[in-house]
MARTI-210625 format. One record per residue (C-alpha): residue number from 1; residue in three letters; chain; x negated, z negated, y. Coordinates in steps of 0.02 Angstrom, whole numbers, plus 50000, padded with zeros to 5 digits. Each point is the difference from the previous one (the first is absolute). Example, Ala and Ser with C-alpha at 12.3 -4.5 7.8 and 13.67 -1.06 7.14 Angstrom:
BEGIN
NODE resi resn chain     u     w     v
NODE    1  ALA     A 49385 49610 49775
NODE    2  SER     A 49931 50033 50172
//
This chain:
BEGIN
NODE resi resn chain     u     w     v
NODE    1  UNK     A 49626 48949 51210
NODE    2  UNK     A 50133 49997 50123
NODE    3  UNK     A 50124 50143 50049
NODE    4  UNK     A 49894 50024 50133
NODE    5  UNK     A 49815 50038 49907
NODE    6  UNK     A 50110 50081 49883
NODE    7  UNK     A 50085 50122 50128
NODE    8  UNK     A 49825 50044 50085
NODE    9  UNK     A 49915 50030 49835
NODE   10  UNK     A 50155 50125 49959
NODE   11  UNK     A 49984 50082 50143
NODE   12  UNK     A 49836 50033 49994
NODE   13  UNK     A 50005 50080 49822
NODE   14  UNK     A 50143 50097 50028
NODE   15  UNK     A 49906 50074 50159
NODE   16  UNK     A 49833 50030 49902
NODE   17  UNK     A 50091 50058 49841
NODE   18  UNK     A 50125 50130 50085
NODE   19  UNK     A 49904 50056 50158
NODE   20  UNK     A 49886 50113 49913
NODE   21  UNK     A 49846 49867 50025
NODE   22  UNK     A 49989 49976 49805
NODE   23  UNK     A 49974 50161 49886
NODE   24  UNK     A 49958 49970 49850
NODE   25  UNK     A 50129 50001 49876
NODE   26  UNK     A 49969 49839 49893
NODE   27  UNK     A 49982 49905 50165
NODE   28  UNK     A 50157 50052 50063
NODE   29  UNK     A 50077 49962 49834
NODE   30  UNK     A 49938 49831 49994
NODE   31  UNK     A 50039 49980 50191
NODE   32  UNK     A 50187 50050 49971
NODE   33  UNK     A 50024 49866 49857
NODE   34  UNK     A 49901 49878 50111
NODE   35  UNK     A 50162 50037 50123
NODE   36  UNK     A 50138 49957 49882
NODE   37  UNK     A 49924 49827 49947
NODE   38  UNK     A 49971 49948 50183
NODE   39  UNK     A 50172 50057 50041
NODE   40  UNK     A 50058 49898 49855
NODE   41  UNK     A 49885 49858 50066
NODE   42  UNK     A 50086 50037 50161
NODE   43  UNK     A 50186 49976 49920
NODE   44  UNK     A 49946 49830 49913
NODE   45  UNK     A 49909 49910 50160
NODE   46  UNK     A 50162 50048 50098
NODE   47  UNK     A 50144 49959 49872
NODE   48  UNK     A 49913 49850 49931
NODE   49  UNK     A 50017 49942 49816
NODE   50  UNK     A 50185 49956 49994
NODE   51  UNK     A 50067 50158 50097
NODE   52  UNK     A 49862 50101 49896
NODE   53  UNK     A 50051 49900 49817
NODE   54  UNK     A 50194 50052 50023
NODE   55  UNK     A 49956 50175 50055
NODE   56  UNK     A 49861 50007 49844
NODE   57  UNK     A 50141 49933 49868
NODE   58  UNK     A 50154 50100 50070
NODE   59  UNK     A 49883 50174 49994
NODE   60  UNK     A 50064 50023 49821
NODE   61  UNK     A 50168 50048 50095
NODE   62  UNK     A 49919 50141 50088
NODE   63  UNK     A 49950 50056 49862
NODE   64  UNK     A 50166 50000 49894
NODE   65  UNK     A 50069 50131 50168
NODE   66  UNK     A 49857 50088 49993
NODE   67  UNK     A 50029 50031 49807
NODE   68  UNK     A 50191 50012 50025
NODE   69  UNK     A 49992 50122 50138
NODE   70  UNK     A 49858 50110 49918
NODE   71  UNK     A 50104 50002 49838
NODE   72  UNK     A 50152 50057 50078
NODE   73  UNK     A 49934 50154 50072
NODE   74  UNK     A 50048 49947 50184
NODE   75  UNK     A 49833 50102 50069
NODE   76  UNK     A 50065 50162 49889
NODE   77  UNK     A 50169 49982 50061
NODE   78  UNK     A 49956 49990 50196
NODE   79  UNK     A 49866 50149 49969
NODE   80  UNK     A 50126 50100 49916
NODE   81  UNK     A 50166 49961 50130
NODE   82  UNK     A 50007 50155 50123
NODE   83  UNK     A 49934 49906 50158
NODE   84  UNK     A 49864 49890 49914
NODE   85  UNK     A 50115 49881 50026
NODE   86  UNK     A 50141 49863 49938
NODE   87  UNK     A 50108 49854 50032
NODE   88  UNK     A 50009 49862 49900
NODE   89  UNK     A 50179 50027 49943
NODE   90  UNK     A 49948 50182 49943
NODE   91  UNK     A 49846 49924 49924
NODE   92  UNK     A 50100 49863 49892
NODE   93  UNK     A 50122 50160 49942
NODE   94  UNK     A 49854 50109 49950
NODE   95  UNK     A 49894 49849 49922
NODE   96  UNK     A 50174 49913 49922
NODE   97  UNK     A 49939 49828 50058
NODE   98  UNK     A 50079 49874 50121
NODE   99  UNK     A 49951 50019 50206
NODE  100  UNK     A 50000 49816 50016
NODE  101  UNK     A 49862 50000 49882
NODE  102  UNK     A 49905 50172 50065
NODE  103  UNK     A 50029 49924 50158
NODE  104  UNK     A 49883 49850 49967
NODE  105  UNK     A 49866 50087 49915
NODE  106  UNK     A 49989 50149 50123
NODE  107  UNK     A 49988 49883 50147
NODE  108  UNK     A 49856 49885 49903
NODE  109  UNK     A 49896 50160 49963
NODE  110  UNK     A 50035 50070 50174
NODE  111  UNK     A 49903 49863 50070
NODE  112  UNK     A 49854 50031 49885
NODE  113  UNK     A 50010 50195 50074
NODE  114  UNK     A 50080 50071 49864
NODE  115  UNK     A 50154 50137 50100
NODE  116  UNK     A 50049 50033 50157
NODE  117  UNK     A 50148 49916 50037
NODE  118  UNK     A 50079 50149 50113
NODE  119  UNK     A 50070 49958 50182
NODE  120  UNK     A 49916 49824 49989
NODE  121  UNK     A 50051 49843 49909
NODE  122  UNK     A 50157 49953 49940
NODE  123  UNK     A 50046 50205 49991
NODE  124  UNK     A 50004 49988 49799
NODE  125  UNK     A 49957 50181 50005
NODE  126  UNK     A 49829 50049 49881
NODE  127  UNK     A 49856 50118 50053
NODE  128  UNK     A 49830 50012 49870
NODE  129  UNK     A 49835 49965 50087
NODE  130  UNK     A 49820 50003 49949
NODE  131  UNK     A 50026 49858 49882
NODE  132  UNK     A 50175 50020 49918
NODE  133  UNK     A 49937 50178 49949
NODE  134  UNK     A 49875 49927 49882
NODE  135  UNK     A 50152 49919 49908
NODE  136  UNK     A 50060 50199 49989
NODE  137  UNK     A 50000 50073 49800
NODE  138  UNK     A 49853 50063 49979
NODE  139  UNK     A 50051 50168 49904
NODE  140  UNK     A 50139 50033 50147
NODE  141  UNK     A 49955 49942 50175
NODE  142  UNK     A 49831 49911 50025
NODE  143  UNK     A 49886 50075 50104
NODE  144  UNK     A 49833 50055 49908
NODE  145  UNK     A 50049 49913 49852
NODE  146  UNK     A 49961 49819 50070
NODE  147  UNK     A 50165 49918 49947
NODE  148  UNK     A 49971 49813 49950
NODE  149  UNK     A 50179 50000 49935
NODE  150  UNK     A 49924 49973 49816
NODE  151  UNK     A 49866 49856 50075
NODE  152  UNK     A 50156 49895 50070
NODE  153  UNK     A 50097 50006 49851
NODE  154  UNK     A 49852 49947 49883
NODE  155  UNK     A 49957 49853 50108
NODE  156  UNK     A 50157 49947 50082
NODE  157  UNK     A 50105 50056 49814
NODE  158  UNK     A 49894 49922 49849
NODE  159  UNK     A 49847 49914 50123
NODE  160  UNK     A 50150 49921 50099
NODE  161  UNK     A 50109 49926 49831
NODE  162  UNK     A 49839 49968 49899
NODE  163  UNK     A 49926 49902 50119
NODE  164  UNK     A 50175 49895 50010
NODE  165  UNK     A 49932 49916 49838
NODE  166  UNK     A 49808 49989 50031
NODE  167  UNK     A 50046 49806 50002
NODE  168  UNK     A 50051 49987 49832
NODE  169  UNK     A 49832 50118 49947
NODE  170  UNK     A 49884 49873 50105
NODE  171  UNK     A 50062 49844 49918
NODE  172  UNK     A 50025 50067 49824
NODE  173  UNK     A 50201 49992 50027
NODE  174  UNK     A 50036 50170 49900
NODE  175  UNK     A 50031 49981 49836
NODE  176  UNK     A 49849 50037 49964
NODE  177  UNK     A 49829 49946 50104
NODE  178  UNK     A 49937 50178 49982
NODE  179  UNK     A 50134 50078 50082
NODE  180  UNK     A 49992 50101 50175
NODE  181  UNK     A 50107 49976 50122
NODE  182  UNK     A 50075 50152 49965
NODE  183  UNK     A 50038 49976 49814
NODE  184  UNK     A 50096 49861 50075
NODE  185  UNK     A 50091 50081 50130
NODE  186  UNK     A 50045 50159 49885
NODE  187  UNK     A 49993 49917 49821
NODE  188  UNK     A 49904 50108 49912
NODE  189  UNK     A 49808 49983 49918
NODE  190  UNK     A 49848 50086 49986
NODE  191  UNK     A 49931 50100 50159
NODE  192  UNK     A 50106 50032 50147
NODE  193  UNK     A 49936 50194 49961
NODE  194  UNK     A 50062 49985 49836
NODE  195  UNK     A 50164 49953 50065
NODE  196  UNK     A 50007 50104 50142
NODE  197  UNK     A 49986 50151 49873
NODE  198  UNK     A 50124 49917 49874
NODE  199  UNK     A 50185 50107 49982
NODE  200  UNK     A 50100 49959 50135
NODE  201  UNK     A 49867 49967 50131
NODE  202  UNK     A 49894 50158 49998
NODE  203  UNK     A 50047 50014 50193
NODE  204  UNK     A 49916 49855 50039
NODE  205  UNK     A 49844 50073 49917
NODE  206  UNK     A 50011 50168 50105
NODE  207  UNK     A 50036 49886 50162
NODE  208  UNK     A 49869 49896 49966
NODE  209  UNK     A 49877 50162 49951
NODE  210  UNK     A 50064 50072 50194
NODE  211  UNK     A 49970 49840 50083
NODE  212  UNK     A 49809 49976 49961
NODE  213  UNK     A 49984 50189 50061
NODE  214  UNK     A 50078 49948 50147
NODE  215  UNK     A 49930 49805 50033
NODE  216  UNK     A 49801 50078 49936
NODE  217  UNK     A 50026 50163 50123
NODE  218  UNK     A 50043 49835 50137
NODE  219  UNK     A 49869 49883 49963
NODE  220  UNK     A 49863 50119 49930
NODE  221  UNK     A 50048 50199 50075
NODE  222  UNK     A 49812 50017 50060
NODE  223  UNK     A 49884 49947 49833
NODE  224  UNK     A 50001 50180 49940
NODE  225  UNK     A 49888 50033 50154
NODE  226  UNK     A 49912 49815 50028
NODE  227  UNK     A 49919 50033 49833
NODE  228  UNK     A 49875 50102 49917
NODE  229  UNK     A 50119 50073 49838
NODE  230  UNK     A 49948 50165 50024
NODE  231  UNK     A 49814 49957 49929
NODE  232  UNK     A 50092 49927 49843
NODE  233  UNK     A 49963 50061 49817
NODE  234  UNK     A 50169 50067 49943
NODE  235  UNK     A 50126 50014 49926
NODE  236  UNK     A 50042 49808 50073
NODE  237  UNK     A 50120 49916 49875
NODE  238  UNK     A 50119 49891 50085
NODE  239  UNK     A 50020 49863 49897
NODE  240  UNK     A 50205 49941 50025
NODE  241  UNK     A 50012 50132 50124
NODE  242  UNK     A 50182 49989 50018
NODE  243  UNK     A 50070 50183 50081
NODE  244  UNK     A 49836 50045 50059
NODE  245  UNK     A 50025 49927 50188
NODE  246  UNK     A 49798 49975 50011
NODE  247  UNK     A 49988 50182 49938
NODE  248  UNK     A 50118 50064 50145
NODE  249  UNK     A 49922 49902 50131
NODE  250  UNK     A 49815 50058 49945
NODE  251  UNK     A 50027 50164 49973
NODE  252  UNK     A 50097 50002 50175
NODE  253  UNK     A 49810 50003 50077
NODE  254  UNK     A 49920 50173 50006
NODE  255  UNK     A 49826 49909 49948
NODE  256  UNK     A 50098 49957 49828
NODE  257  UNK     A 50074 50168 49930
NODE  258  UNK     A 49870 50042 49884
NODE  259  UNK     A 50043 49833 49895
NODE  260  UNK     A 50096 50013 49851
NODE  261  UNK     A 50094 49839 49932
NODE  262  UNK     A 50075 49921 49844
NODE  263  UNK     A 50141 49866 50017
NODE  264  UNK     A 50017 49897 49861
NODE  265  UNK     A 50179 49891 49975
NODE  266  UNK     A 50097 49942 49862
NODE  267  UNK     A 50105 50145 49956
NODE  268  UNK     A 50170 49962 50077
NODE  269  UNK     A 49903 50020 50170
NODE  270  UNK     A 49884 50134 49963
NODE  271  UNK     A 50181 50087 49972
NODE  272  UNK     A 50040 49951 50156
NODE  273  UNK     A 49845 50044 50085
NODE  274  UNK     A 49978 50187 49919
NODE  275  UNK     A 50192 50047 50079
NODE  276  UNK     A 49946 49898 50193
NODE  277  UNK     A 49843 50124 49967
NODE  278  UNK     A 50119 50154 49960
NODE  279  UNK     A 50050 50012 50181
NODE  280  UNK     A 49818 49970 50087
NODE  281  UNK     A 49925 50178 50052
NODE  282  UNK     A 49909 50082 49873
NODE  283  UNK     A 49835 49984 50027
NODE  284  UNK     A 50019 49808 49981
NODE  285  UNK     A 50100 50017 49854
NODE  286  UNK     A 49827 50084 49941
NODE  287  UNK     A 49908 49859 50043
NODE  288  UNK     A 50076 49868 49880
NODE  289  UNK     A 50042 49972 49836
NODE  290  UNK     A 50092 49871 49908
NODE  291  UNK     A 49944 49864 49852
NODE  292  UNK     A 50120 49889 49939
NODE  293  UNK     A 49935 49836 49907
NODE  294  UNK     A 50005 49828 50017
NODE  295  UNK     A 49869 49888 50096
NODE  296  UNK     A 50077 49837 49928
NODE  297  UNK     A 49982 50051 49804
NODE  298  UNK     A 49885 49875 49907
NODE  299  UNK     A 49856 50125 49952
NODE  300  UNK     A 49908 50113 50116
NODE  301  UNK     A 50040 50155 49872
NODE  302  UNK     A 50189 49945 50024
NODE  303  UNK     A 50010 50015 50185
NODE  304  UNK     A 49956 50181 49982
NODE  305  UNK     A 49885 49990 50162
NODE  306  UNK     A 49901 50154 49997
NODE  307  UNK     A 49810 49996 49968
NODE  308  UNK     A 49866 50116 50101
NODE  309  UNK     A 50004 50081 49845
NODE  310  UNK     A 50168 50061 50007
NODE  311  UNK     A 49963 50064 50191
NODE  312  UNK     A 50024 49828 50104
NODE  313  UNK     A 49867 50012 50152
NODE  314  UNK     A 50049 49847 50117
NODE  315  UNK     A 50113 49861 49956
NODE  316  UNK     A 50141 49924 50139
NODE  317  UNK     A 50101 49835 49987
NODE  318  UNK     A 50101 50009 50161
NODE  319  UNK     A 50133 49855 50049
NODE  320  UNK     A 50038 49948 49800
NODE  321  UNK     A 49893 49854 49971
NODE  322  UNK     A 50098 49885 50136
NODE  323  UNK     A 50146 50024 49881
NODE  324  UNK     A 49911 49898 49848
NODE  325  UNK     A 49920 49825 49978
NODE  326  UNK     A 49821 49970 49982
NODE  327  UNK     A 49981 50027 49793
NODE  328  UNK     A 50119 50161 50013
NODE  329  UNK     A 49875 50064 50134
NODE  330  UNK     A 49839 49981 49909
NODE  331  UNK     A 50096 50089 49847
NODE  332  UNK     A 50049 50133 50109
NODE  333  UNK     A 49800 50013 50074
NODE  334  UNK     A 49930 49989 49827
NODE  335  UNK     A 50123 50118 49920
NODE  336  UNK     A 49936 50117 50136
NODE  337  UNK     A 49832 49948 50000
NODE  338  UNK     A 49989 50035 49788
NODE  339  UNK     A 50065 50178 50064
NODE  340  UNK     A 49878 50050 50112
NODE  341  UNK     A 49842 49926 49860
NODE  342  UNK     A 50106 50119 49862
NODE  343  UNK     A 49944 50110 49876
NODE  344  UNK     A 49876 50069 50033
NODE  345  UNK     A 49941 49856 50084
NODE  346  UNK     A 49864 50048 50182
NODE  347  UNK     A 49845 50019 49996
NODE  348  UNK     A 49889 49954 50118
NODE  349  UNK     A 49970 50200 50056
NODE  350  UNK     A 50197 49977 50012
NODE  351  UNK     A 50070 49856 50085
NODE  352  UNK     A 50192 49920 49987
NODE  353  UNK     A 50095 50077 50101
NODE  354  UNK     A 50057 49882 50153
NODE  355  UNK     A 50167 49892 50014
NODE  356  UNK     A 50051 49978 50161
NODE  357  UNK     A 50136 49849 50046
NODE  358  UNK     A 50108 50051 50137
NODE  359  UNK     A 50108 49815 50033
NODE  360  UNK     A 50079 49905 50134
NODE  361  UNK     A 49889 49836 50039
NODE  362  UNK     A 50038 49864 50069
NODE  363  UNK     A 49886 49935 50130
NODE  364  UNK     A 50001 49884 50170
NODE  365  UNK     A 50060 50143 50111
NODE  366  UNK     A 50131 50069 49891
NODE  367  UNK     A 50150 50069 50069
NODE  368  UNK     A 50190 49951 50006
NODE  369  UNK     A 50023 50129 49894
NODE  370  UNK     A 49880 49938 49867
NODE  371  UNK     A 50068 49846 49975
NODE  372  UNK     A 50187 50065 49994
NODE  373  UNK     A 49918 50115 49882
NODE  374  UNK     A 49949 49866 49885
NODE  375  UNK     A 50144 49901 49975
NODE  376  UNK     A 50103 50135 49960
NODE  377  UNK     A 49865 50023 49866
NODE  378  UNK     A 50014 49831 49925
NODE  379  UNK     A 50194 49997 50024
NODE  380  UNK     A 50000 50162 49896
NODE  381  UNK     A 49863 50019 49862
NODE  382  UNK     A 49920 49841 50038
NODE  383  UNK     A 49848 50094 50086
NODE  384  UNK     A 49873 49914 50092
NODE  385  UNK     A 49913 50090 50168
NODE  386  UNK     A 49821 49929 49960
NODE  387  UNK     A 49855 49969 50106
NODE  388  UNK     A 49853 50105 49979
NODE  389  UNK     A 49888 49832 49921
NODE  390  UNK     A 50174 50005 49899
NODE  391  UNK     A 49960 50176 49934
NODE  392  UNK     A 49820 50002 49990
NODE  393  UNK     A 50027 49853 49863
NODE  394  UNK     A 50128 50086 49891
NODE  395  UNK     A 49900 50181 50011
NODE  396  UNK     A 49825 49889 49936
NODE  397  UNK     A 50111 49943 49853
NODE  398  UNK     A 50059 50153 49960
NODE  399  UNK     A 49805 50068 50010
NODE  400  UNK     A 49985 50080 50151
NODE  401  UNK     A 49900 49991 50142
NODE  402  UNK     A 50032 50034 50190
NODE  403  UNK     A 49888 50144 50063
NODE  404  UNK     A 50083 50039 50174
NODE  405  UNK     A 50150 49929 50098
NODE  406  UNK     A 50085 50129 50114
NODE  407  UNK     A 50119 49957 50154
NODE  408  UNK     A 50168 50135 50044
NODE  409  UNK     A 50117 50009 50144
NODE  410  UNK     A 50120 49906 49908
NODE  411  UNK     A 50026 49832 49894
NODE  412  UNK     A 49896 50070 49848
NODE  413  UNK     A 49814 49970 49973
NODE  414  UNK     A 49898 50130 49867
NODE  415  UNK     A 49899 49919 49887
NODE  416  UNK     A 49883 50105 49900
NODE  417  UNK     A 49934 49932 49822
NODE  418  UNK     A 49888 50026 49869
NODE  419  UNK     A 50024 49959 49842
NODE  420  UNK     A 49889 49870 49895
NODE  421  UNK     A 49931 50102 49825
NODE  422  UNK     A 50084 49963 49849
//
């Protein structure tokens, strides 16, 4: 199309989308993301490929500022100065790094929107804006708690370096074939969530643990209303539940409250999880309750997944099988599926109770975001953002069939399944 069909189409959406014309909500969600990829459309037909390339390879850059300036508190230290405000010479004496260098990075993210650059250009002198306060600590200065401070560091931090070496994991370069692009980058083996909870890099755990709160409240903030949980059998046992993000978003829905939750981790993060939970008000704290096992043990029994018999009402695998390849996911769906058959094993007066997959897809229409999603899931555990024919294979193998496929207003789909009888 040229920049002209392009511009006409834009306008039009944008008109329809934000005039009031189109009400309902998934329309408007779908119209919003229809925006961004003719805008990027937009950007390509008017760069063209070279200008578009260099811009494409160099974006790594922004990225490292992004990550530099986020890490060295510059948001917290402008919030906190007694005018909102500072120049870059107070800025490099508060931060301890060089103004040649904040100068650069400042003035790269300033173009992107990111501070207000008081008294014009060229003043050197820092205000926060709508955008630079999302870099803000979350426990300090952000506004309703939506810092993405954690979200940066994770992608633009161990995404950025890991994926630095995804060459060498493509072409079998490591020294080992089986090794991530992460193992490379960091040398270490096993699981990046083993080694983010190894001695010496538990912080990376607890930033990585904030940053899915923060990226799933982003990309996801409205499935605990787009879908029907409060008609769920419960308690629902999250199956590598993490902190209990799903949990805080679902219960965040007034429709949701009577639900009652168990999130099941390895033990290291069920730790983890039980003192993030501490601090949530205390009816939530009522509302869930804490397993720790082991989903990748070799024996159903091992993994310690909980059977209906010991209370489990509705199972939930949300955003953990794009971290594992194709045989660790059917191990991980027929670990839970041998769970939910237990002893006593259903009857036919008493059904299985449901497991419902809550996972990024990707399809035709997937966004930006998606796909920047996925390689920093191959770059770091090797994950794989599948297609749903992808997923409908592995869940048959593991012996479970599809009984309803639910769209969100976000990048998930919810697929509901029934397991096959013993």
């Amino acid at each position: 199309m040229s920049p002209i069909d392009l511009v006409n189409d834009l306008q039009k959406l944008v008109v329809s989308t934000f005039s009031g014309e189109v009400t309902d909500p998934f329309e408007v969600y779908k119209a919003k993301h229809k925006i961004s990829d003719l805008c990027l459309a937009l950007l390509r037909s008017v760069q063209g490929p070279e200008e578009y390339t260099a811009i494409l390879a160099e974006s790594c850059q922004e990225s490292s500022a992004l990550n530099v300036i986020t890490s060295l508190n510059v948001a917290d230290h402008i919030a906190e100065s007694p005018n909102g405000q500072l120049s870059l010479t107070e800025l490099s004496k508060k931060v301890k790094a060089d103004e040649q260098y904040l100068s650069v990075m400042l003035s790269s993210l300033a173009y992107h929107g990111y501070f207000v650059e008081v008294g014009g250009f060229g003043s050197q002198v820092y205000a926060n804006n709508e955008f630079s306060n999302i870099l803000l600590s979350e426990t300090t200065h952000a506004k309703d708690g939506k810092s993405m401070k954690d979200a940066v560091g994770l992608a633009a931090d161990d995404g950025a370096k890991s994926t630095t070496r995804l060459l060498e994991a493509a072409t079998g370069k490591g020294k080992e074939s089986s090794k991530t692009a992460a193992n490379i980058a960091f040398g270490f083996d096993g699981s990046v969530f083993q080694w983010m909870s190894s001695p010496g890099n538990e912080w990376r755990g607890k930033r990585t643990a904030k940053a899915m709160v923060q990226l799933h409240g982003m990309a996801n903030g409205e499935i605990g209303e787009d879908y029907s949980w409060e008609k769920l059998a419960t308690p629902i046992i999250d199956i590598g539940g993490g902190i209990g993000s799903f949990e805080g978003v679902v219960l965040s829905a007034p429709k949701n409250r009577d639900l009652t939750f168990k999130i099941f981790d390895i033990e290291k993060t069920v730790e983890h999880a039980k003192k993030v939970w501490s601090g949530k008000p205390q009816w939530m704290q009522e509302r869930v309750s804490f397993i720790a096992g082991d989903f990748m043990q070799s024996s159903p029994a091992d993994s310690k997944i909980p059977t209906p018999a010991e209370g489990a009402g509705t199972y939930v695998i949300r955003h953990v099988l794009h971290d594992w390849n194709d045989d660790q996911v059917v191990t991980i769906l027929t670990h839970v599926r041998n769970a939910m058959l237990g002893s006593p094993p259903p009857t036919t007066s008493t059904p299985p109770p449901r497991l419902l997959l809550v996972e990024m897809m990707l399809t035709e229409t997937s966004s930006r975001f998606t796909r920047t999603t996925s390689l920093q899931l191959l770059s770091l555990s090797g994950g794989v953002t599948r297609t749903e024919v992808q997923f409908r294979k592995l869940i048959a193998q593991a012996g479970f069939i599809v009984e309803n496929v639910t769209a969100v207003r976000g990048v998930d789909l919810i697929v509901e399944l029934k397991p096959t009888p013993l």
